[in-house]
PDB file of N, CA, C and O in Angstrom:
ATOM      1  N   UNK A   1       0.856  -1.177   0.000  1.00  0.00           N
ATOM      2  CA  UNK A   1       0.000   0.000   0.000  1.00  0.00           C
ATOM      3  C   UNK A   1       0.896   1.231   0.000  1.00  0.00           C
ATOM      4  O   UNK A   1       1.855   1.322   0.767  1.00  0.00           O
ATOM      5  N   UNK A   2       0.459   2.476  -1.154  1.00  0.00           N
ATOM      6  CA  UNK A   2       1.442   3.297  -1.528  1.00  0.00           C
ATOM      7  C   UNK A   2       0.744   4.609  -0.141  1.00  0.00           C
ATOM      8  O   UNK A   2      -0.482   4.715  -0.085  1.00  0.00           O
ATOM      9  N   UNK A   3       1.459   5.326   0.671  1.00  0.00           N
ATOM     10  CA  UNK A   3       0.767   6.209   1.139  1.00  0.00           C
ATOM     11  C   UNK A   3      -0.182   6.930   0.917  1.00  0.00           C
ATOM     12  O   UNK A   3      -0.865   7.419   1.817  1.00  0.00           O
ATOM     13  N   UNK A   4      -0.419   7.147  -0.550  1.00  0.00           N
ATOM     14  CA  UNK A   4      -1.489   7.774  -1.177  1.00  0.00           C
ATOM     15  C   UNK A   4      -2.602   7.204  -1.339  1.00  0.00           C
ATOM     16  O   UNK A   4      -3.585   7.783  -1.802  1.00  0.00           O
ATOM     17  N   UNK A   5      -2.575   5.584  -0.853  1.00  0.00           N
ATOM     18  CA  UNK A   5      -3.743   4.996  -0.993  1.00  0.00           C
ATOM     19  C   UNK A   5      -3.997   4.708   0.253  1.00  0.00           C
ATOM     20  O   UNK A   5      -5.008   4.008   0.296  1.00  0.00           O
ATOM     21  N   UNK A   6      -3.456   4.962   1.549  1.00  0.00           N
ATOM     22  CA  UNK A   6      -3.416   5.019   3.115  1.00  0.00           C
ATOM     23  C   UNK A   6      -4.617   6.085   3.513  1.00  0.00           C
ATOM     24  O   UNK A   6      -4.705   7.152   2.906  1.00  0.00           O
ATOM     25  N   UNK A   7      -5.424   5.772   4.443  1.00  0.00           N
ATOM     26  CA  UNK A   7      -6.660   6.939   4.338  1.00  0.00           C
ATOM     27  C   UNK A   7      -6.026   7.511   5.191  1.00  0.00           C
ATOM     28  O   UNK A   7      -5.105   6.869   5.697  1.00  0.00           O
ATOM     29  N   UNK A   8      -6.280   8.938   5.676  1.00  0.00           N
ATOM     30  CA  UNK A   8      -5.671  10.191   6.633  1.00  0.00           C
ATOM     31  C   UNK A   8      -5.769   9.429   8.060  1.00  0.00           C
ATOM     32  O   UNK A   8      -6.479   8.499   8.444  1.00  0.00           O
ATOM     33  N   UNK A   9      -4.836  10.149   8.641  1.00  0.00           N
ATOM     34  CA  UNK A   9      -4.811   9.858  10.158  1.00  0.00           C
ATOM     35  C   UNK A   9      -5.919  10.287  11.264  1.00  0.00           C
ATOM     36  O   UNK A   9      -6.315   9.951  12.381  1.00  0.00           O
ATOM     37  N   UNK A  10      -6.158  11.204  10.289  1.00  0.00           N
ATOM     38  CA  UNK A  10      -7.482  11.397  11.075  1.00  0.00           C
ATOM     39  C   UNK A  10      -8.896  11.006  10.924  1.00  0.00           C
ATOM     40  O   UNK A  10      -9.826  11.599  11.470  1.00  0.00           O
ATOM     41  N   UNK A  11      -8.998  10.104  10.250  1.00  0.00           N
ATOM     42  CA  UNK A  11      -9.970   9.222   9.702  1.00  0.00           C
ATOM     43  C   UNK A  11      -9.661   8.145  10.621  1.00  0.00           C
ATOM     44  O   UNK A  11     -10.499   7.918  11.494  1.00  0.00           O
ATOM     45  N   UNK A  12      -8.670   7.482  10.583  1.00  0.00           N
ATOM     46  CA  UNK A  12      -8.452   6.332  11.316  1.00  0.00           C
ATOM     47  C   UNK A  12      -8.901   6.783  12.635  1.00  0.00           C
ATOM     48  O   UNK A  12      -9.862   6.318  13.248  1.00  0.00           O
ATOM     49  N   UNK A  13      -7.984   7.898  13.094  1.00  0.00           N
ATOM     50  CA  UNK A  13      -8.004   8.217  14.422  1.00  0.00           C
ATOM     51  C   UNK A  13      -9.311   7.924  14.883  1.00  0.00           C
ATOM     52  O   UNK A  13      -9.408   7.182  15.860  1.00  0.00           O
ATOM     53  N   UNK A  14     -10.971   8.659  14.018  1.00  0.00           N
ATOM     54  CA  UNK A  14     -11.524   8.624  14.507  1.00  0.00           C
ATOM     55  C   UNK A  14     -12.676   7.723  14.989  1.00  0.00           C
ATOM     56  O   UNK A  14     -13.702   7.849  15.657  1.00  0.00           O
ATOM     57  N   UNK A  15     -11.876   6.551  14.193  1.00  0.00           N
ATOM     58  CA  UNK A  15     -12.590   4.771  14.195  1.00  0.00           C
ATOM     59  C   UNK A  15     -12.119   4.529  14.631  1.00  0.00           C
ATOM     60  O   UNK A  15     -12.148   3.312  14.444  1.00  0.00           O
ATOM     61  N   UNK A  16     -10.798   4.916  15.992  1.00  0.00           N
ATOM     62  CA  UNK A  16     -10.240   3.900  16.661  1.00  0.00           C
ATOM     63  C   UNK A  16      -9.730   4.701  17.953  1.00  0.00           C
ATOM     64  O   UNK A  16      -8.725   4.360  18.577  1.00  0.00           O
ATOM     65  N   UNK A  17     -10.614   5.919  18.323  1.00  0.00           N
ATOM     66  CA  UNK A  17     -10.137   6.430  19.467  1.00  0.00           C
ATOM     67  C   UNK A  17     -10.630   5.601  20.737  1.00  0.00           C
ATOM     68  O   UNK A  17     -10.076   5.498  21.832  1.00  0.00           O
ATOM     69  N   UNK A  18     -11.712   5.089  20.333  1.00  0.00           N
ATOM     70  CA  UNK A  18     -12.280   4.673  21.796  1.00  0.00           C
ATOM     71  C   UNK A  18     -10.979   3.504  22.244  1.00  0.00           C
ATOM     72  O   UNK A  18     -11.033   3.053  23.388  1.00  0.00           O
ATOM     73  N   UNK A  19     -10.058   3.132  21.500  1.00  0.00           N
ATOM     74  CA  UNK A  19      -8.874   2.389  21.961  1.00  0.00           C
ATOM     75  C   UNK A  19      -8.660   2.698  23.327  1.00  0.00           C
ATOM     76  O   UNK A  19      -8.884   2.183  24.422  1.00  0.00           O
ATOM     77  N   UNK A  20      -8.074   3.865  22.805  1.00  0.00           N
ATOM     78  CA  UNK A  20      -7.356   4.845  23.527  1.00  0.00           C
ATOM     79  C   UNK A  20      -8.275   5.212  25.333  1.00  0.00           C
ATOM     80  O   UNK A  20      -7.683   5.721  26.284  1.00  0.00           O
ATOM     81  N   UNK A  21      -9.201   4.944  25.342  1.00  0.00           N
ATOM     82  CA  UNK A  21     -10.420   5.079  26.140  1.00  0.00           C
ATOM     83  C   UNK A  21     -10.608   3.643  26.858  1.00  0.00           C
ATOM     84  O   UNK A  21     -10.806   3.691  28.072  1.00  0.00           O
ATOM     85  N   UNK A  22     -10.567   2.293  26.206  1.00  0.00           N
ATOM     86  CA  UNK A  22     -10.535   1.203  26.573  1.00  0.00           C
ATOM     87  C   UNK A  22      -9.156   1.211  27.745  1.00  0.00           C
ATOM     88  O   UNK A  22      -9.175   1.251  28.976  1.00  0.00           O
ATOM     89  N   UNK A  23      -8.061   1.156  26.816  1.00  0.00           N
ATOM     90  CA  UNK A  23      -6.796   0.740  27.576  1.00  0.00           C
ATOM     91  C   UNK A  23      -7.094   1.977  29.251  1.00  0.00           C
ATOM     92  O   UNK A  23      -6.940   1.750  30.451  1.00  0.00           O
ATOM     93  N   UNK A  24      -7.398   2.797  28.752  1.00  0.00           N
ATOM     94  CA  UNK A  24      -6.990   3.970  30.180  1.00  0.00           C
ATOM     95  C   UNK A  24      -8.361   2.797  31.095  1.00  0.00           C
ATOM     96  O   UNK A  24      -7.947   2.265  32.125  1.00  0.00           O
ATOM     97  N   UNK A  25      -9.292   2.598  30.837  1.00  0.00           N
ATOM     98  CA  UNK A  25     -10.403   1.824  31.546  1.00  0.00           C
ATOM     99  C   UNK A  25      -9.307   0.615  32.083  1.00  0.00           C
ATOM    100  O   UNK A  25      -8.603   0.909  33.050  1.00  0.00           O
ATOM    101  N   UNK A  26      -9.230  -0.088  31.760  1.00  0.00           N
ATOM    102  CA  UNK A  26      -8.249  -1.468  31.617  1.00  0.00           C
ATOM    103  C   UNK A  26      -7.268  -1.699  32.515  1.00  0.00           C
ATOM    104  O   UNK A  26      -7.002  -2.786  33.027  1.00  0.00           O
ATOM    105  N   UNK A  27      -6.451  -0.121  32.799  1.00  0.00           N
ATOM    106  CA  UNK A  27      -5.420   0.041  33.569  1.00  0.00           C
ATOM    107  C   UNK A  27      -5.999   0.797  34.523  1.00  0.00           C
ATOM    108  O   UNK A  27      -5.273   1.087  35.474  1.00  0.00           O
ATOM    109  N   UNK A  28      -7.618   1.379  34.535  1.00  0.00           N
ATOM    110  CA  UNK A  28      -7.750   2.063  36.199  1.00  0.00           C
ATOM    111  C   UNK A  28      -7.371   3.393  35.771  1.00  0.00           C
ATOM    112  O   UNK A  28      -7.452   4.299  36.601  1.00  0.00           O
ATOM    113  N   UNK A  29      -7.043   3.600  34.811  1.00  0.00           N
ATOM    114  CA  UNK A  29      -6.412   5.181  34.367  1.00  0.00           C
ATOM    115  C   UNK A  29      -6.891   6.539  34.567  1.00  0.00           C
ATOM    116  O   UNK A  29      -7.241   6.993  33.477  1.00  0.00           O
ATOM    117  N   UNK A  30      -7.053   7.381  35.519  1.00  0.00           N
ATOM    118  CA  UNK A  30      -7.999   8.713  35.883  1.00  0.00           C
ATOM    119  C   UNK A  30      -6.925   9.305  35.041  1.00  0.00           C
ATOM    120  O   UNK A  30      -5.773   8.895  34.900  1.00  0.00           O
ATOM    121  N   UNK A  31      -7.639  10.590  34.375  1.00  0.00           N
ATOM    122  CA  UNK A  31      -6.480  11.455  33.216  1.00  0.00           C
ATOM    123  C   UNK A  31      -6.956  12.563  33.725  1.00  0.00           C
ATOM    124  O   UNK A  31      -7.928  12.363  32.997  1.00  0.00           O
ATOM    125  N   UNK A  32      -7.239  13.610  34.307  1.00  0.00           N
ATOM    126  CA  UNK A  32      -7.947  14.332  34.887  1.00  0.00           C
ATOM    127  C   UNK A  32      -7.006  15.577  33.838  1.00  0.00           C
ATOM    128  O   UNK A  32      -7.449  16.522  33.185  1.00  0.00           O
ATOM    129  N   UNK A  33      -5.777  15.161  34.001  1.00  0.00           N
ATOM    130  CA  UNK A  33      -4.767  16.245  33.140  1.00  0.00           C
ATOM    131  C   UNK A  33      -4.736  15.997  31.356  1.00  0.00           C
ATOM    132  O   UNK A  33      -4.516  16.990  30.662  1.00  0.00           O
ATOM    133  N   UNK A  34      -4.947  14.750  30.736  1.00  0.00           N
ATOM    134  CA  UNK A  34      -5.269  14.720  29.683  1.00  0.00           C
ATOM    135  C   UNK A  34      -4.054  13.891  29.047  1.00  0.00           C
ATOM    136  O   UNK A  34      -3.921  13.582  27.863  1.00  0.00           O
ATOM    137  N   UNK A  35      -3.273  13.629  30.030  1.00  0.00           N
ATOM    138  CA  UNK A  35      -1.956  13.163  29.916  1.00  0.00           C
ATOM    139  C   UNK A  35      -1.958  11.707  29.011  1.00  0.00           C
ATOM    140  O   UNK A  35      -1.413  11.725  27.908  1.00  0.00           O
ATOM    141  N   UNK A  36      -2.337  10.953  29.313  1.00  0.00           N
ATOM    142  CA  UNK A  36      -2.414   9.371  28.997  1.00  0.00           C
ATOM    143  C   UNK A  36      -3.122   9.497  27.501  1.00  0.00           C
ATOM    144  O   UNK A  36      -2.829   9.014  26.408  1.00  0.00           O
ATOM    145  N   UNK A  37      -4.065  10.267  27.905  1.00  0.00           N
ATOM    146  CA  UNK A  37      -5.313  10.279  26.122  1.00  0.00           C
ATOM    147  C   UNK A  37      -3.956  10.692  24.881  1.00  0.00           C
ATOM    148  O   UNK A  37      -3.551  10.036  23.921  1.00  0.00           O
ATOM    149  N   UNK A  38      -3.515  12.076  25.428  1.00  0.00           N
ATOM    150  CA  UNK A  38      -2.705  12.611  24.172  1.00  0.00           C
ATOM    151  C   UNK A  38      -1.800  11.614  24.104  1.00  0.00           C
ATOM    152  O   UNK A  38      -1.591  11.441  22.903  1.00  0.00           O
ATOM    153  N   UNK A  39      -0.810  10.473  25.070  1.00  0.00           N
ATOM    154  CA  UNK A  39      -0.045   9.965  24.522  1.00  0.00           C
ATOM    155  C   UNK A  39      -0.296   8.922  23.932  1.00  0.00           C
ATOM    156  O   UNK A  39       0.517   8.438  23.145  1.00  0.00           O
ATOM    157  N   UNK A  40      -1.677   8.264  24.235  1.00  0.00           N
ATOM    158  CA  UNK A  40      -2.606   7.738  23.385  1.00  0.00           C
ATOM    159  C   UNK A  40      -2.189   7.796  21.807  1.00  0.00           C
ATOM    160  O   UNK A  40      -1.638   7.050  20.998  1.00  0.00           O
ATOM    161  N   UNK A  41      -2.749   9.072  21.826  1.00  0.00           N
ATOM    162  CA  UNK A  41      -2.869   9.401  20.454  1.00  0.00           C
ATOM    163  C   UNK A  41      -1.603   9.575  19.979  1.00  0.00           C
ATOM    164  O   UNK A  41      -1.488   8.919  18.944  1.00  0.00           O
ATOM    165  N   UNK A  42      -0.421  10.261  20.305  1.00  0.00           N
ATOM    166  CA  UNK A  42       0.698   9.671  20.130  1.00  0.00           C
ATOM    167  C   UNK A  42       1.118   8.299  19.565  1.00  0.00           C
ATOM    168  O   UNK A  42       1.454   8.132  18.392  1.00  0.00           O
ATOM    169  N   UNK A  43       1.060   7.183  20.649  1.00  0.00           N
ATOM    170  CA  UNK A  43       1.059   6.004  20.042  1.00  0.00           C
ATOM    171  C   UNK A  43       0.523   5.454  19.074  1.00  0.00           C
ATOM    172  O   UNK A  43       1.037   4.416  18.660  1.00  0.00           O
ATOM    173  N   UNK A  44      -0.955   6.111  18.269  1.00  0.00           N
ATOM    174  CA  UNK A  44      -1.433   5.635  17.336  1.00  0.00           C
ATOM    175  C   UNK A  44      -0.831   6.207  16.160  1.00  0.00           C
ATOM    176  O   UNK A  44      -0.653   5.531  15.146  1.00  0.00           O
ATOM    177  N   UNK A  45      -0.471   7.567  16.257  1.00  0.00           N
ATOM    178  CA  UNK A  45      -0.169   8.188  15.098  1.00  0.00           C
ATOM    179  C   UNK A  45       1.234   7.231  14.999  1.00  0.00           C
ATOM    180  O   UNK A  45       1.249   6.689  13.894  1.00  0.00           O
ATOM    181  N   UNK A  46       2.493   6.835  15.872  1.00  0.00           N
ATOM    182  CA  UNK A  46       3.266   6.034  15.290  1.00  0.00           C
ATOM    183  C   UNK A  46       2.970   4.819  14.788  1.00  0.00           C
ATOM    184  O   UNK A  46       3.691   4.242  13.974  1.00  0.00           O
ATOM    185  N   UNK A  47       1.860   4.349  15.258  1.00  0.00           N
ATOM    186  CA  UNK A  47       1.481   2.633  14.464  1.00  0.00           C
ATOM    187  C   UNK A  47       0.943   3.033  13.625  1.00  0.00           C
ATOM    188  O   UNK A  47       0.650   1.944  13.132  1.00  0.00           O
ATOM    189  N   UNK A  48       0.394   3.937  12.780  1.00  0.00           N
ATOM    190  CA  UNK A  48      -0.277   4.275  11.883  1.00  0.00           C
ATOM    191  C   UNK A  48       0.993   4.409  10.887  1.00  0.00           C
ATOM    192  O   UNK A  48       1.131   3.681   9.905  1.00  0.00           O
ATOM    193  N   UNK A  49       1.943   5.473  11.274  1.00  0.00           N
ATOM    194  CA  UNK A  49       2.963   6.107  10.348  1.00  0.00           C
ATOM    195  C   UNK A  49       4.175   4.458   9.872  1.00  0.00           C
ATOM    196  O   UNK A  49       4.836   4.127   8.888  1.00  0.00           O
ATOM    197  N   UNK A  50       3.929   3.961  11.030  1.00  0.00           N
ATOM    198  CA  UNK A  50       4.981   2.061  11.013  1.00  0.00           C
ATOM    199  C   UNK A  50       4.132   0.935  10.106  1.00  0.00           C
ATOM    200  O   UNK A  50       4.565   0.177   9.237  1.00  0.00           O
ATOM    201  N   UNK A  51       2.988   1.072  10.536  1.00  0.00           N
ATOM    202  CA  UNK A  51       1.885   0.519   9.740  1.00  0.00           C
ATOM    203  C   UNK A  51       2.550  -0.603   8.583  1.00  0.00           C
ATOM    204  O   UNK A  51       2.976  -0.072   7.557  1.00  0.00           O
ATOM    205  N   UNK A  52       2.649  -1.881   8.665  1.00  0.00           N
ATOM    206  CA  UNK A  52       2.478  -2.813   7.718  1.00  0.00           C
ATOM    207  C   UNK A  52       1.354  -3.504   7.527  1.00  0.00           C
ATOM    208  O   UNK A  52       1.087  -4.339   8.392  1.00  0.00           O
ATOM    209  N   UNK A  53       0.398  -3.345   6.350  1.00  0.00           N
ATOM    210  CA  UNK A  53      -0.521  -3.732   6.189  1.00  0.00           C
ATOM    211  C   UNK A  53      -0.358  -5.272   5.898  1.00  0.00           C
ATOM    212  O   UNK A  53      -1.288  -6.028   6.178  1.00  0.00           O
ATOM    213  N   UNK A  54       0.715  -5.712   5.386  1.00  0.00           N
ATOM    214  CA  UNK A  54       0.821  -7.300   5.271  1.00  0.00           C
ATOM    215  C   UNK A  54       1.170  -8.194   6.470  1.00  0.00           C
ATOM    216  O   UNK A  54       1.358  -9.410   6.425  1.00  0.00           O
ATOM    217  N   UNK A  55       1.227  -7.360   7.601  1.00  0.00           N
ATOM    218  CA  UNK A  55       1.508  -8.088   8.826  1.00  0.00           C
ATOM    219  C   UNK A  55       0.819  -8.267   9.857  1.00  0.00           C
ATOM    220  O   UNK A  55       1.143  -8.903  10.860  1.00  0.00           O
ATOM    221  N   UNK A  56      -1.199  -7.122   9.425  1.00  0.00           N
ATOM    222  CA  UNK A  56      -1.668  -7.821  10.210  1.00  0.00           C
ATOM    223  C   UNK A  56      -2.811  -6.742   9.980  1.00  0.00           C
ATOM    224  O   UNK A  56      -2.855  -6.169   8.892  1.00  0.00           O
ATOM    225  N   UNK A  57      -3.998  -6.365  11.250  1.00  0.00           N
ATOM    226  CA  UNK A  57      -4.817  -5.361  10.786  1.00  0.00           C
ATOM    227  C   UNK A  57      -4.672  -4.405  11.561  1.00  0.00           C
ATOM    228  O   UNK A  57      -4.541  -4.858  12.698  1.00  0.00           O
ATOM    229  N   UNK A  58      -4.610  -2.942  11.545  1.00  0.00           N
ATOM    230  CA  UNK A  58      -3.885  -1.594  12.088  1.00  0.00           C
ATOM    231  C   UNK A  58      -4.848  -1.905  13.368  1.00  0.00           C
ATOM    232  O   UNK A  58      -4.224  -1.288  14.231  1.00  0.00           O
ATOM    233  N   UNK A  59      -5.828  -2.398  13.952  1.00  0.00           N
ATOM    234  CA  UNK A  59      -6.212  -1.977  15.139  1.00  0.00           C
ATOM    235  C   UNK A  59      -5.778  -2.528  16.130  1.00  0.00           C
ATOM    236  O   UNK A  59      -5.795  -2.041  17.260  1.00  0.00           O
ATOM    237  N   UNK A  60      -5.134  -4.109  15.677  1.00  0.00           N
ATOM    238  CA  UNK A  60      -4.602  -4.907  16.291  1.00  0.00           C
ATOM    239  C   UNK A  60      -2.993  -4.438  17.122  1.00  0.00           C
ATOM    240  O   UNK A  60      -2.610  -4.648  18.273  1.00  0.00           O
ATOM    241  N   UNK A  61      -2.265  -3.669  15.845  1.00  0.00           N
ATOM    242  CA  UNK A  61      -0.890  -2.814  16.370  1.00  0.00           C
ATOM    243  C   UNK A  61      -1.036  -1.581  16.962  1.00  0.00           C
ATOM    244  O   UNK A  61      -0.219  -1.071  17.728  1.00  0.00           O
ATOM    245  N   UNK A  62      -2.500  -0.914  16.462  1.00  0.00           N
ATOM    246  CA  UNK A  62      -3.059   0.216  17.976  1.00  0.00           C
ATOM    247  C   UNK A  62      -3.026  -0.477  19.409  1.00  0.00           C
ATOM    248  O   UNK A  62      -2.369  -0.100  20.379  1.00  0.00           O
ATOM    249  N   UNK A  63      -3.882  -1.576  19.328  1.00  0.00           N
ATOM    250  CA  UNK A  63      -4.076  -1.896  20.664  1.00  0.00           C
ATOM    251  C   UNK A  63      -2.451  -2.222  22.014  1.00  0.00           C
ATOM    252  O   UNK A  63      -2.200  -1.944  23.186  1.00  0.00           O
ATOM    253  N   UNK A  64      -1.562  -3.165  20.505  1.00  0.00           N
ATOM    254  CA  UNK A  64      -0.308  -3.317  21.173  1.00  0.00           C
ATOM    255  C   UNK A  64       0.193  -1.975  21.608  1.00  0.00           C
ATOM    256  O   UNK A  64       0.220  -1.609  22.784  1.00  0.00           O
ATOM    257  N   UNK A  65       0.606  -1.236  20.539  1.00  0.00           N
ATOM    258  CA  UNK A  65       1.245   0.155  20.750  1.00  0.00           C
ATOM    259  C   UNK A  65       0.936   1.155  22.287  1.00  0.00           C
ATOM    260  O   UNK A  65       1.467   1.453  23.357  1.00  0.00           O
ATOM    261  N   UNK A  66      -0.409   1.398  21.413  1.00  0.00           N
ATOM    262  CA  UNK A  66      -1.168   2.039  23.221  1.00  0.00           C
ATOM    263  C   UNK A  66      -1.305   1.669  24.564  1.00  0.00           C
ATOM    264  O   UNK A  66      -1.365   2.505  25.466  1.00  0.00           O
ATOM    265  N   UNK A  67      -1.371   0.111  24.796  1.00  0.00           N
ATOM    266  CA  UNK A  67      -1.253  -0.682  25.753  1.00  0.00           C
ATOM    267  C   UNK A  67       0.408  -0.245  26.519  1.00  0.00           C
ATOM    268  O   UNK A  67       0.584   0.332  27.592  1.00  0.00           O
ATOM    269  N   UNK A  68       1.466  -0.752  25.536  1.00  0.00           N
ATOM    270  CA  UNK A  68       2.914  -0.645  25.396  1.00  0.00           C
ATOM    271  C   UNK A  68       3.181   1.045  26.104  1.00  0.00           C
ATOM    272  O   UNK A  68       3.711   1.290  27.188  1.00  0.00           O
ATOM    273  N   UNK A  69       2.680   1.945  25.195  1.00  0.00           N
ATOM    274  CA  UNK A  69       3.130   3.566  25.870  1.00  0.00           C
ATOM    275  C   UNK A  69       2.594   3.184  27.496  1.00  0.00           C
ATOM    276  O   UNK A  69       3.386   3.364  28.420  1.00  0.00           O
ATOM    277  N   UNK A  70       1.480   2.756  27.714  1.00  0.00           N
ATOM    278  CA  UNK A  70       0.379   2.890  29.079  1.00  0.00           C
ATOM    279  C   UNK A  70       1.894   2.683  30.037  1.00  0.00           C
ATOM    280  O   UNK A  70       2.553   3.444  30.747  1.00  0.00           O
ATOM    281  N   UNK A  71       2.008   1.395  29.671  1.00  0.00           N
ATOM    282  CA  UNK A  71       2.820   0.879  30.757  1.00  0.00           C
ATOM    283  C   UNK A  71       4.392   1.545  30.966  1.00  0.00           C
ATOM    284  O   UNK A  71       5.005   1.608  32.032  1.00  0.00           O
ATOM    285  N   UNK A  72       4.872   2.041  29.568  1.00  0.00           N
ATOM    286  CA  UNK A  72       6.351   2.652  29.549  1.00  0.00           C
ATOM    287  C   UNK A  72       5.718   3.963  30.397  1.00  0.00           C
ATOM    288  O   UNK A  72       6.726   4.508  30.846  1.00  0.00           O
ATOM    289  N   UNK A  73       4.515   4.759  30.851  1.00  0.00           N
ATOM    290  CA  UNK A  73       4.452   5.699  31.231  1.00  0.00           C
ATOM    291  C   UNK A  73       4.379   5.725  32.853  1.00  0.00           C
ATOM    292  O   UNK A  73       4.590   6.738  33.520  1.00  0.00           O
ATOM    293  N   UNK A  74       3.953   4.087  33.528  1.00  0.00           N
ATOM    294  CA  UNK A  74       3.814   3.831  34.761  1.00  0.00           C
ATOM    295  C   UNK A  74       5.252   3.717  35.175  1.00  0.00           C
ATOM    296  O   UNK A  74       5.533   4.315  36.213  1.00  0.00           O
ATOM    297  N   UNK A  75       6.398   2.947  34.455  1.00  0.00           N
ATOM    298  CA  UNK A  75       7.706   2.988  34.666  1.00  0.00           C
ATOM    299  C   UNK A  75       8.472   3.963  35.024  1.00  0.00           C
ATOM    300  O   UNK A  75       9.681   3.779  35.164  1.00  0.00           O
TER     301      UNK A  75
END
C-alpha cells in the first residue's frame, strides 16, 4: 500500500479512538490532566505512520502500541 492509498490519520483516528479510552479503563487510568489520552494518540499516530498492512490489521498494532506507551508511562 502506496501512502497515497493510506486513508488520513485522522480518519483512522476517529474509528479507533475509543482504543485509547478502553486501555486507560483497563489500567484504572484517571487522566484528569489529559496526559495518557494525548499519549494515546501519540502512540497511534506512530502505528499508523509504522503501519504494515501485510503483517496484520492496524487496530490490532493500535491496541499493542497504546497498551505498550500505558505501561512505559507507569515505569
Amino acid at each position: 500500500m502506496h501512502d497515497q492509498d493510506k486513508p488520513s490519520f485522522e480518519a483512522i483516528f476517529r474509528q479507533n479512538e475509543q482504543r485509547i479510552h478502553y486501555h486507560m479503563h483497563k489500567f484504572g487510568i484517571h487522566d484528569g490532566q489529559g496526559e495518557y489520552y494525548v499519549e494515546g494518540i501519540y502512540a497511534m499516530w506512530m502505528a499508523y505512520k509504522k503501519c504494515d498492512p501485510t503483517k496484520g490489521p492496524l487496530g490490532t498494532y493500535f491496541n499493542y502500541t497504546i497498551r505498550n506507551r500505558f505501561i512505559d508511562m507507569f515505569r
